[in-house]
Structure formats: C-alpha cells, structure tokens
C-alpha positions, -999 to +999 in steps of 0.1 A: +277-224-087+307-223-071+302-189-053+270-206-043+284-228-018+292-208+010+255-217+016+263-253+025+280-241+055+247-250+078+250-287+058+282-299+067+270-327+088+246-340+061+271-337+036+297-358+055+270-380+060+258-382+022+298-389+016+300-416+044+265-430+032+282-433-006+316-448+005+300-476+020+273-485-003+299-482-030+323-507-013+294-531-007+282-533-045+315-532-055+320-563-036+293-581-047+310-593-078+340-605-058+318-626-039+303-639-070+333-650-087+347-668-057+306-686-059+318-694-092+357-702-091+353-717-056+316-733-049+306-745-084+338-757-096+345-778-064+312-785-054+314-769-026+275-766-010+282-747+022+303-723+006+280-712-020+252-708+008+273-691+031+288-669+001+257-667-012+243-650+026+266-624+025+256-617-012+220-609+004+233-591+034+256-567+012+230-562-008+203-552+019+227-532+038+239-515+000+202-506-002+197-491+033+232-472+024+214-458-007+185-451+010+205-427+032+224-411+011+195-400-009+172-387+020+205-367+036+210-356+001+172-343-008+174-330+022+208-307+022+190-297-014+159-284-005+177-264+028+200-250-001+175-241-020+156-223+003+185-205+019+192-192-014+154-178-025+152-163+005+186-147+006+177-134-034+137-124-026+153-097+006+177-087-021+152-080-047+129-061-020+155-041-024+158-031-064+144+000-068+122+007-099+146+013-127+166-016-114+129-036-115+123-020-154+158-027-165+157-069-154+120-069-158+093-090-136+093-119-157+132-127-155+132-117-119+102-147-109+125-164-131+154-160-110+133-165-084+115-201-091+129-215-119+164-213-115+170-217-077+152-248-087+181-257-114+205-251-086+188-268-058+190-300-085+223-297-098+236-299-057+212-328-051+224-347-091+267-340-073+257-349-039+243-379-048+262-389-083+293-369-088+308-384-054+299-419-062+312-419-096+348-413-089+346-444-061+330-465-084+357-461-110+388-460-087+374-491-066+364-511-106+399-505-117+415-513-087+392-546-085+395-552-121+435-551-121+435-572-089+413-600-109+432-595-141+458-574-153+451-577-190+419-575-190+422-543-175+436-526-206+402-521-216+395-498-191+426-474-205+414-480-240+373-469-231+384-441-204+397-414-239+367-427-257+340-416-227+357-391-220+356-373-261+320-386-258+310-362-224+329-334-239+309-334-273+276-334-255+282-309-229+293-286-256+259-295-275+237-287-243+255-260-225+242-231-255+204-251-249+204-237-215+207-201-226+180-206-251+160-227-225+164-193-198+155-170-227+124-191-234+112-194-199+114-160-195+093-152-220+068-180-208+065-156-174+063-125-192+031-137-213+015-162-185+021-130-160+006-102-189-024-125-188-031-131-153-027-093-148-043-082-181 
C-alpha cells in the first residue's frame, strides 16, 4: 500500500483539503461538550437565561458548520479515491497488455480480472476508510485528552487505564482478520475462474 502512494501525487490539493476539512470539524465537535458544560455549570446553575440562549446558538452554529466540515471532507475524500483508483487500473491494465502468454498461463485470467476489479477496488477503499478516519482519529484522541485533562485531571486516568485495553483489543482482531483476506483473495478467484468458464463455456 505504501508503494502505492506515489499515485496521490496528482491529489495533493484534495488531500490537504480532506486534512483541513477534518481539523476543523474535529475542533468544532470537540467543542461542543465544552460549550455544554458551561450551559450546565454556568446557565442552569445561576439561572442565567441569556447565557443558555446565546451558548446554546453557538451549539447550533458549531454543529451546522461541523456538518458542512464533514460534508467536505467526505466529497474531497470519495473523490481523491476514485482518481486513485482509476490511476492505478489503468496503470496495471497497460501493464498486463503487456504479459505475454506464459506469463498469462502462469497468473491465470481469473486472478488477473481479480487484480484488476476486485482488488484496486480494496485499495481505492482502504485510501478513502484513512483519508477520511485514520486522520480524524488521532485529533479526536489528542484534542479528548487534552479537553478531558483541562476539565479534570483525575478523571483523566481513565483514559491511561482504557488506552492498553483498546489497544490489546485491535491487535487480537487484526491478527484474526488479516489470514481472512488471503482466504477471501483465494475464494474470489476461484468465483472468476468458474463465473468466467461459464460465460465462455
């Protein structure tokens, strides 16, 4: 995957704009339950009318402008995908026009439309599941500790004491799903070797 993304070259500007799109939409729902514990600390427990309603409009406005972020993020995102994706099949089809026959009988047709279809597929999703996840993930966890330390210190710990659990829980089922892909690859081959014997006869 990693040799893979010399292709994104053509992308930079959507992917600094995917980036920009998911800093700001995380800062905005981060602060939403800022805002909402000053509604409560602040508004309710003095009374306070105008502050709740005026809090309370920038809850809506962070909200709206957190969806329009989102929004964004995932168009620019789909978007640098699919390009990916493309990029890629094409660059593998003129390299397969290429193959000459033994090189065709040794990989075989089916794993080769495989290759072609299914698994540029896997990639283009993969890109689109980091673009869009894997860089808001590490600002939502930097910005809820930092947040979570600046409300309260102790309560905090809880965040050291879950991080090792999580983190034994994402190793054990990425080591349980990482041998299904082989088997998932050696299946869908064989699903284009019999649907391509029978279209062909």
């Amino acid at each position: 995957m990693i040799s893979l993304l010399k292709y994104l070259k053509p992308y930079k500007l959507q992917v600094i704009l995917v980036a920009v799109f998911t800093l700001l939409s995380s800062v905005l729902e981060l602060y939403l339950p800022t805002l909402m514990a000053d509604v409560v600390d602040v508004g309710i427990v003095n009374g306070d009318m105008p502050f709740i309603l005026r809090t309370g409009g920038w809850m809506i406005a962070c909200s709206l402008l957190a969806i329009i972020m989102t929004v964004g993020k995932a168009f620019f995102a789909s978007k640098t995908a699919l390009g990916f994706g493309r990029d890629i099949r094409r660059k593998l089809f003129v390299k397969v026009e290429h193959y000459s026959m033994d090189e065709f009988g040794k990989i075989g047709s089916a794993s080769l439309i495989t290759r072609t279809t299914n698994d540029v597929k896997q990639v283009q999703d993969v890109l689109n599941m980091m673009l869009s996840l894997m860089t808001r993930a590490p600002l939502m966890l930097v910005g809820g500790i930092v947040l979570a330390v600046s409300r309260d210190a102790k309560l905090s710990i809880i965040f050291l004491a879950a991080l090792p659990i999580l983190a034994g829980l994402i190793f054990l089922i990425t080591r349980k799903a990482v041998p299904l892909f082989g088997v998932l690859q050696k299946k869908t081959d064989r699903l284009n070797l019999v649907l391509r014997e029978g279209l062909t006869g």
